[in-house]
C-alpha positions as CSV (number, residue, x, y, z in Angstrom):
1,X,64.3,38.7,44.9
2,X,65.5,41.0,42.5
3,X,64.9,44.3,41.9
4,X,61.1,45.3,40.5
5,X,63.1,48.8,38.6
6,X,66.9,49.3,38.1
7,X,68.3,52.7,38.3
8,X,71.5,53.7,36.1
9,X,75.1,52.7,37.5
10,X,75.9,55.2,40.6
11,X,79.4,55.6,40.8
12,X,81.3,57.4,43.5
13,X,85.0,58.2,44.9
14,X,84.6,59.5,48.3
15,X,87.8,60.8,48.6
16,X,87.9,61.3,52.2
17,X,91.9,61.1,52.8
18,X,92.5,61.6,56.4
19,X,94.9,63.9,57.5
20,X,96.4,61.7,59.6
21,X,95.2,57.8,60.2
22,X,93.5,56.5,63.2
23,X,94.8,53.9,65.1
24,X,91.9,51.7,64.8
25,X,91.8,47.8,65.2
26,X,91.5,46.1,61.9
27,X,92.5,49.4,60.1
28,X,95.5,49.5,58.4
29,X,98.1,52.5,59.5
30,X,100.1,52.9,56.3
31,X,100.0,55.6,53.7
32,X,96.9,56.3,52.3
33,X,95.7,54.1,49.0
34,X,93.0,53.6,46.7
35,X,91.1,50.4,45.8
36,X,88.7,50.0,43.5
37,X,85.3,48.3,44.1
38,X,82.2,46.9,43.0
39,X,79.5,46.5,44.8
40,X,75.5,45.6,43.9
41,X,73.6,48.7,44.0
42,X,70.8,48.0,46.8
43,X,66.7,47.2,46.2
44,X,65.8,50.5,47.9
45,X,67.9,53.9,48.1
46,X,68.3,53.0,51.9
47,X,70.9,50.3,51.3
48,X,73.0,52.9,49.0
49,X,73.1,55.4,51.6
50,X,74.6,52.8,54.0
51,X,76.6,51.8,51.7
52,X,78.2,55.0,51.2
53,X,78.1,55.5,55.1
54,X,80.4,52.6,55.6
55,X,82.5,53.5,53.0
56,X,83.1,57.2,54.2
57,X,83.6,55.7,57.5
58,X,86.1,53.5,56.9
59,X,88.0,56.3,54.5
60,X,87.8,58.2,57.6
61,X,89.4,55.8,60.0
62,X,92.0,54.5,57.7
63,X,92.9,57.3,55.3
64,X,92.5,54.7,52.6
65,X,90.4,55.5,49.8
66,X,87.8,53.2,48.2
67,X,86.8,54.4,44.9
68,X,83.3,52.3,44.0
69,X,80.6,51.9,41.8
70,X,77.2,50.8,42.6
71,X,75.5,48.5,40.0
72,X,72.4,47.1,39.1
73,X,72.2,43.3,39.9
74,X,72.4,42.6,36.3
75,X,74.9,44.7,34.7
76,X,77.0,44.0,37.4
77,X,77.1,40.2,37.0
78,X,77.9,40.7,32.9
79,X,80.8,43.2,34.5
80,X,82.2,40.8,36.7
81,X,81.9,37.9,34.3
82,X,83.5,39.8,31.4
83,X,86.6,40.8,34.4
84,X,87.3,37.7,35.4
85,X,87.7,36.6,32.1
86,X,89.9,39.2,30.8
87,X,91.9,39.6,34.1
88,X,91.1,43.3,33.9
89,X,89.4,42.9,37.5
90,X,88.6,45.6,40.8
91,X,90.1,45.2,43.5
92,X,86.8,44.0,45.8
93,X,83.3,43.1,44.6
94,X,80.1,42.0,46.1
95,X,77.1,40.3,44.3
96,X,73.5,39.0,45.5
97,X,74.2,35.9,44.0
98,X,77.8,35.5,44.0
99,X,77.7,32.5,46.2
100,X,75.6,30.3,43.5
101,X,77.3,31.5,40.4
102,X,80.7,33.6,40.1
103,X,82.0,32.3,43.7
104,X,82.0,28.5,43.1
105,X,83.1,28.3,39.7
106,X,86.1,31.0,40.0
107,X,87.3,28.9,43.2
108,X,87.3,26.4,41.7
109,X,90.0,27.8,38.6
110,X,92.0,29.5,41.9
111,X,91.2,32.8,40.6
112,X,90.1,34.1,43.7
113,X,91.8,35.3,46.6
114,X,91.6,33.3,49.8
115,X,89.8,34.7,52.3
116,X,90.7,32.5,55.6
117,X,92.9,35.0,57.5
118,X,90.1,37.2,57.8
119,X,87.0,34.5,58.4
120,X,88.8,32.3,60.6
121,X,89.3,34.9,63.8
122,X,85.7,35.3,63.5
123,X,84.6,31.7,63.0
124,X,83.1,31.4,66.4
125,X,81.2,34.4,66.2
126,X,79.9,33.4,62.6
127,X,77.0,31.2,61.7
128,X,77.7,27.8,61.7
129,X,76.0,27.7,58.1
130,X,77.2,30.9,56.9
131,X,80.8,30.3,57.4
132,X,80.2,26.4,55.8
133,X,78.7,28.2,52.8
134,X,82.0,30.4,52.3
135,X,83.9,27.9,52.1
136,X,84.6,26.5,48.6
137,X,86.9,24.2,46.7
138,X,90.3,25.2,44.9
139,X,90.9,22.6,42.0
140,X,94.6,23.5,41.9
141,X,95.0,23.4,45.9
142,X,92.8,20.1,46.3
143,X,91.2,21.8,49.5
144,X,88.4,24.5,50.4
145,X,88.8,27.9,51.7
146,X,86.9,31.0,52.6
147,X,87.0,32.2,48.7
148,X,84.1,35.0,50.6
149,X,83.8,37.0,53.7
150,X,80.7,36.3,54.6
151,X,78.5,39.6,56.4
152,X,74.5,38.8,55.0
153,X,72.5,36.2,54.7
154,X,69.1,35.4,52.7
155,X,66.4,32.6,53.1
156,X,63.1,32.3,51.3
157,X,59.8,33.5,53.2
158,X,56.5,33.1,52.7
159,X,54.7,36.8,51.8
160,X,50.9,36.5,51.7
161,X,48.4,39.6,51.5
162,X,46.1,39.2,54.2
163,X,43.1,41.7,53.0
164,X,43.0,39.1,50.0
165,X,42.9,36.0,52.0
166,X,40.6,37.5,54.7
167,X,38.5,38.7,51.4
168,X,38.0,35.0,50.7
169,X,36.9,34.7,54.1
170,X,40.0,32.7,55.3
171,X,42.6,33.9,57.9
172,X,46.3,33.5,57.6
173,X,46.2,32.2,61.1
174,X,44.4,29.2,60.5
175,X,46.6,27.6,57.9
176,X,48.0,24.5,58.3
177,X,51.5,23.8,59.3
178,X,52.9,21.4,57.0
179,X,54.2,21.4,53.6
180,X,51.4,20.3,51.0
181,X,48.2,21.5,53.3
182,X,50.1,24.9,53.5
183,X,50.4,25.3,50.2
184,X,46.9,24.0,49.2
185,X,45.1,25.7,52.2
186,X,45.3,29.1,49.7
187,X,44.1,27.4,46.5
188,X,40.4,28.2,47.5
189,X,41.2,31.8,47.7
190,X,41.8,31.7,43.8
191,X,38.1,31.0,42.8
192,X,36.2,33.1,46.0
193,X,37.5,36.0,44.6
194,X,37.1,36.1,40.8
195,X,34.0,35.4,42.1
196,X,33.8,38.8,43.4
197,X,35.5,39.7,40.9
198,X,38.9,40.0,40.6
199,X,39.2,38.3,37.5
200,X,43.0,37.8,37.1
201,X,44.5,36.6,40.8
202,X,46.0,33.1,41.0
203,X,46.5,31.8,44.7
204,X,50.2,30.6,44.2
205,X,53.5,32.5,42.8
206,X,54.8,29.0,41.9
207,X,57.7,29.7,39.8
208,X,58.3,26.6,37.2
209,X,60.4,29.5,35.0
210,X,62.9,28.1,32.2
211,X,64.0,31.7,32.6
212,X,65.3,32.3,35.7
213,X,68.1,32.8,36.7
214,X,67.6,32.6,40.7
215,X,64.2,32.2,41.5
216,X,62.9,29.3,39.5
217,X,66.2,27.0,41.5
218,X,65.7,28.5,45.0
219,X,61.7,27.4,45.4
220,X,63.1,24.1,43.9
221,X,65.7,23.8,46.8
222,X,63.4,24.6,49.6
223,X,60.6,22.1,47.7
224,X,63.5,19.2,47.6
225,X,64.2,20.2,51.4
226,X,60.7,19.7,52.3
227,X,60.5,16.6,50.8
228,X,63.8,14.7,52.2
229,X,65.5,15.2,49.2
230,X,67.9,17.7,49.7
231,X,71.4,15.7,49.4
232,X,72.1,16.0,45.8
233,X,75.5,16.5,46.8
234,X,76.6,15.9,50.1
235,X,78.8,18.5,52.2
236,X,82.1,16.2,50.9
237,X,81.3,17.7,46.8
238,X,80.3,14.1,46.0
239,X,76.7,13.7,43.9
240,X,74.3,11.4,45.0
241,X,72.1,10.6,42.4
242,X,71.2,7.8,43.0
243,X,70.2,7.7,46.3
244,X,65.7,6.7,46.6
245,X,65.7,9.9,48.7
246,X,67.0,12.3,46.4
247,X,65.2,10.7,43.4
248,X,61.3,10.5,45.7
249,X,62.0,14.5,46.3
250,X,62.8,15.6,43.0
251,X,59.5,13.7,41.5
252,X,57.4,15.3,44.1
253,X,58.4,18.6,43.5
254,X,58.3,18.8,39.9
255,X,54.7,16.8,40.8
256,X,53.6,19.5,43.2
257,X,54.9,22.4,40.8
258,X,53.5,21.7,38.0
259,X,50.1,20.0,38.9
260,X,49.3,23.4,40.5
261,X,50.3,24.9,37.1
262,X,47.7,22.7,35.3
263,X,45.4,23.5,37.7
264,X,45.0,27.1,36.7
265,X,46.5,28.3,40.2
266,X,49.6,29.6,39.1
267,X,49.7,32.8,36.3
268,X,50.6,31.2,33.1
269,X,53.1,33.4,32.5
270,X,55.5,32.2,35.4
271,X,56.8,29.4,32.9
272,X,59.0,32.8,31.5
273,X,59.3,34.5,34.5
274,X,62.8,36.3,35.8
275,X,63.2,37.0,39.0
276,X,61.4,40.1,38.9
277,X,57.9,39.0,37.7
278,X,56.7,37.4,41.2
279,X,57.9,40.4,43.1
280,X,55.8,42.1,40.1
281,X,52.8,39.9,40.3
282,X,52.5,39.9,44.4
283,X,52.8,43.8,44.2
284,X,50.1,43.8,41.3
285,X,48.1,41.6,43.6
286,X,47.7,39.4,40.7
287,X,49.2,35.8,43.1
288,X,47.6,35.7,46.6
289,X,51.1,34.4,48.0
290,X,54.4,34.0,47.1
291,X,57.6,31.8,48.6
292,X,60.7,34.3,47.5
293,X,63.9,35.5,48.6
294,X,64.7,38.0,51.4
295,X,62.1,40.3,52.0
296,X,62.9,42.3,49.3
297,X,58.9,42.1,48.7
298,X,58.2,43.9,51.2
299,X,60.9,46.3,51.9
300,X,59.7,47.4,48.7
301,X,56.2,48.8,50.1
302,X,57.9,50.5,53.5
303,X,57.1,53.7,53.0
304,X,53.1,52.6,51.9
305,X,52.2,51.8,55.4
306,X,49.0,50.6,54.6
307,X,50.7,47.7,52.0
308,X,53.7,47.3,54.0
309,X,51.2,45.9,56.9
310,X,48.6,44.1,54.7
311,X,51.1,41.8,53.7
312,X,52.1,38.8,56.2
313,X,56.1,37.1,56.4
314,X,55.8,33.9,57.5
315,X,58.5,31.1,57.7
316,X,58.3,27.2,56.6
317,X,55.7,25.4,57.7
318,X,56.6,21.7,58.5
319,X,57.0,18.6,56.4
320,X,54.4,17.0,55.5
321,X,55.4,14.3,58.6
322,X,55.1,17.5,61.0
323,X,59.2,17.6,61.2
324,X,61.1,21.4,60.9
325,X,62.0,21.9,57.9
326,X,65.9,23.3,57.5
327,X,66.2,26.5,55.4
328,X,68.8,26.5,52.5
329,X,70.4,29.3,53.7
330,X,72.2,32.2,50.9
331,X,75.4,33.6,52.0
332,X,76.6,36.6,50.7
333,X,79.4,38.7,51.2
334,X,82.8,40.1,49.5
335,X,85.4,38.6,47.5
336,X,88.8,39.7,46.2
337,X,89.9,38.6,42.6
338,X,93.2,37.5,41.8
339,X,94.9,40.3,40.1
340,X,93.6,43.5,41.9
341,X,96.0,46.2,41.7
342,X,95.8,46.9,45.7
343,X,94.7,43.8,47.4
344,X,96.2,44.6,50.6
345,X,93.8,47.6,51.3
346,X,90.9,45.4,49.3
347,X,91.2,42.5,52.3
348,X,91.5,45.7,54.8
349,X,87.9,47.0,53.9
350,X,86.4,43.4,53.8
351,X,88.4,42.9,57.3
352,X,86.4,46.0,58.4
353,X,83.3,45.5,56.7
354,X,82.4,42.2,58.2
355,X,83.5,43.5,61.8
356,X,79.7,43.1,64.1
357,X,79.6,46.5,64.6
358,X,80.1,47.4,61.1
359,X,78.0,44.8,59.4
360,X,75.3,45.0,62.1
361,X,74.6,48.7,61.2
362,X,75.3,48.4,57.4
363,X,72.7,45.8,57.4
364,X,70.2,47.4,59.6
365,X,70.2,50.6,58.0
366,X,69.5,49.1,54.7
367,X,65.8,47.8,56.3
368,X,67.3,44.5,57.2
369,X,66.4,42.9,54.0
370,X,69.8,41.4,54.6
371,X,70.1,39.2,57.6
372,X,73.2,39.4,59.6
373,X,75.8,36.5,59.0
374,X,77.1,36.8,62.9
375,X,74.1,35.9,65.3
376,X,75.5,38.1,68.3
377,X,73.9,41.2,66.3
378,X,70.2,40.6,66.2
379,X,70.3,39.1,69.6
380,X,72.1,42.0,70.8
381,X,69.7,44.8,69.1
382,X,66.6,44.5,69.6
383,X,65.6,46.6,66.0
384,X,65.7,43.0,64.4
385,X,63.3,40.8,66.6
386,X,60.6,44.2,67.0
387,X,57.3,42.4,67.0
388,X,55.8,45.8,65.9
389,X,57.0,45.1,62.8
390,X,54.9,42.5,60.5
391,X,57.9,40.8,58.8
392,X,61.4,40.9,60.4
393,X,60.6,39.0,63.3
394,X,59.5,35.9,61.5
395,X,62.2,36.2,58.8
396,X,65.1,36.5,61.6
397,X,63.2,33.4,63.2
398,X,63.3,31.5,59.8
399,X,67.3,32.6,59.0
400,X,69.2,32.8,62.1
401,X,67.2,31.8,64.7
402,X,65.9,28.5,63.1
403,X,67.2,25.3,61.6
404,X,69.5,26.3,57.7
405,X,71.6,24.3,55.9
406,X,74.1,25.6,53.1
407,X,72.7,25.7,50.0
408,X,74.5,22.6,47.4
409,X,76.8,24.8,45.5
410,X,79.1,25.3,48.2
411,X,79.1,21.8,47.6
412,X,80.0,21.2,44.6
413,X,80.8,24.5,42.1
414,X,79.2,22.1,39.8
415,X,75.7,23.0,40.9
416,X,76.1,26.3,40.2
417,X,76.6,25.3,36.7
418,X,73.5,23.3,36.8
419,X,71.3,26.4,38.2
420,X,72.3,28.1,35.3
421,X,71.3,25.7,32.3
422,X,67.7,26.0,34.3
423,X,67.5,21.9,34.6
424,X,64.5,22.1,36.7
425,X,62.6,24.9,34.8
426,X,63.1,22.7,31.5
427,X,61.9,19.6,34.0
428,X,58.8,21.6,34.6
429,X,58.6,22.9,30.8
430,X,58.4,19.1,30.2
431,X,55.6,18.2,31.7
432,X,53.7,21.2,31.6
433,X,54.3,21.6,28.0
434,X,55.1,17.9,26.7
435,X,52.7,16.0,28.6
436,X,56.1,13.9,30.0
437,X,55.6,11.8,33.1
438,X,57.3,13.7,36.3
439,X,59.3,10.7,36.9
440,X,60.5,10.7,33.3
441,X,61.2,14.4,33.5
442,X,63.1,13.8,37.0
443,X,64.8,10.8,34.9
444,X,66.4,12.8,32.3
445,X,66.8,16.3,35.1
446,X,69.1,14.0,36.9
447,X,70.9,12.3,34.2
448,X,72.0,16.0,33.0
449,X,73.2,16.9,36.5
450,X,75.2,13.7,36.5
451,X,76.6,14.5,33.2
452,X,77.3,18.5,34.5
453,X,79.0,17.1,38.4
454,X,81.0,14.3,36.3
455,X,83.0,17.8,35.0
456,X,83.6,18.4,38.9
457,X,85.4,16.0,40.8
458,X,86.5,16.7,44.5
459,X,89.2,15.2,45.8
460,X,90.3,16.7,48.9
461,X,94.0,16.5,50.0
């Protein structure tokens, strides 16, 4: 899901000091101040501009000031690392993947602001699993709270290119609808069209990466929740190791993954892929389909009509004993570090930001690659649930609409920790590489999460 190109830092001060505030509600009407922001510069130029159209609307309404930078996902993660370290921090900031890496483990040291007086008037309006996922644990306080204001949320489609699969002489439509005969319905695509020759496609975008740092633990998530063996860590922070479940799921995933590796479906270059290279390899036509976040893929081809409707968005299938199959859902949002110079107007602008309205048209005018943490506003506009358009219906349908659970980090700030020493890519390098048994490489995967979680005791208060 990240970005294919990164542009250089963009970094603006609107400066749009009202004359005189507006009374508006969740606007502050006190003298006008500056805070300081960081915020991750968008896939497309679309989700800068509304971006800066918030922004210049709240400076407007509150005579407040919000002096930002937008950042490439990258830079901006070594940024906020290297702040929270040195307590030289912004006021505000907002990562992609905040809620798996610099969210769970900063709550955890209390160097976060709580969030709860502005999520909890809106708890009934959120969703159920986004406002779950916001919630993480303090180790100093012994108790959760909303350490981010949730307004987006993410899941992981299917994308497919139809000409391809139609080229095979296959149709989208007829795959099956469960897990493993989803996934192996497209391996026949691989050889029917080198045989026409297109030399270098592979039918799956399989991502057994020891590189990550996303992309490689998110298909693992959705393969563990396919397989009944997504409970790791239960919603209380406590591991679960042990339990026959957990241990069946992670076998046949890192069975699945990397048989299809062997197999020649999968480029043999996705054991060093970042989270770039499938976006790369699906745009390249070089993988047939692809199971990624948002739909980032395709937002990227919006304004090549012809590409933009070739390719398909399609949600989970069912598992393999025909049952839905819950999404792990991302959650994204803002959060405030301990130690801003003007947190009062920093929780002002998240108050605002995360406000229906706000979000709703923040989000949509970005191409709705985002989807809205607050159900109300794609029920309520019917941009979101268009049919005329070949991929947000299904994604809506697959992240708000359908069946998501939070993803295990919210959990535990433990797992975030285990995302990033790539347990599961190294599982996969294993077997791929080492000729190790998948239940030996699931063996040892677990015993280092053990070993990571033990550094992570919950004890609620």
């Amino acid at each position: 899901m990240s970005k294919l190109s990164r542009r250089t830092v963009i970094h603006g001060s609107l400066g749009l000091a009202a004359a005189g505030t507006i009374a508006r509600p969740f606007i502050a009407n006190a003298a006008a101040t500056t805070a300081t922001a960081w915020w991750n510069q968008g896939f497309v130029p679309e989700e800068d501009a509304s971006f800066r159209a918030m922004v210049a609307d709240y400076q407007k309404q509150s005579g407040n000031t919000i002096d930002y930078s937008l950042i490439p996902t990258g830079p901006l993660m070594q940024k906020i690392v290297s702040s929270l370290t040195s307590g030289d921090v912004p006021d505000v900031m907002s990562h992609d993947t905040q809620d798996a890496t610099v969210v769970p483990q900063n709550a955890w040291k209390d160097q976060l602001v709580d969030l709860s007086d502005i999520v909890e008037p809106l708890k009934s309006q959120l969703h159920p699993t986004a406002y779950l996922a916001s919630r993480f644990y303090n180790s100093v306080t012994k108790k959760r709270g909303a350490y981010q204001a949730p307004f987006k949320t993410g899941t992981l489609p299917f994308h497919i290119w139809n000409s391809l699969v139609e080229k095979a002489g296959l149709k989208v439509a007829d795959a099956p609808k469960t897990w493993d005969a989803f996934w192996d319905y497209f391996k026949p695509v691989q050889a029917k069209l080198r045989s026409q020759g297109m030399r270098g496609v592979y039918s799956l975008g399989l991502q057994p990466t020891t590189n990550g740092p996303a992309d490689g633990n998110n298909i693992f998530a959705y393969f563990l929740a396919a397989y009944g063996g997504y409970g790791i860590v239960t919603p209380d922070g406590r591991p679960h190791l042990d339990d026959p479940a957990v241990k069946e799921g992670v076998i046949k995933t890192i069975t699945y993954i990397t048989t299809a590796f062997k197999q020649g479906y999968v480029p043999p270059g996705a054991l060093d892929w970042s989270d770039a290279d499938d976006n790369n390899a699906f745009h390249a036509k070089q993988i047939v389909m692809d199971l990624d976040g948002t739909i980032s893929t395709e937002v990227a081809m919006i304004h090549d009509p012809e590409k933009y409707n070739d390719a398909v968005t399609l949600g989970l299938p069912n598992d393999n004993s025909g049952k839905p199959i819950p999404s792990p859902l991302t959650v994204g949002g803002a959060f405030i570090p301990k130690g801003g110079k003007n947190v009062a107007v920093a929780k002002e602008f998240v108050k605002y930001v995360i406000q229906p309205k706000v979000a709703g048209a923040y989000l949509k005018s970005g191409l709705g690659r985002w989807l809205p943490a607050i159900p109300s506003i794609v029920k309520d506009d019917p941009w979101w649930t268009d049919p005329k358009d070949p991929h947000r219906l299904a994604y809506v349908q697959q992240g708000v609409l359908g069946e998501t659970v939070p993803r295990d980090y919210a959990y535990n700030p433990g797992m975030s920790e285990v995302n990033a020493a790539q347990i599961w890519g190294s599982a996969h390098a294993s077997v791929i590489r080492d000729n190790v048994s998948p239940e030996a490489a699931a063996d040892a995967a677990l015993k280092h999460i053990g070993t990571i979680l033990a550094k992570y005791p919950i004890a609620q208060a």
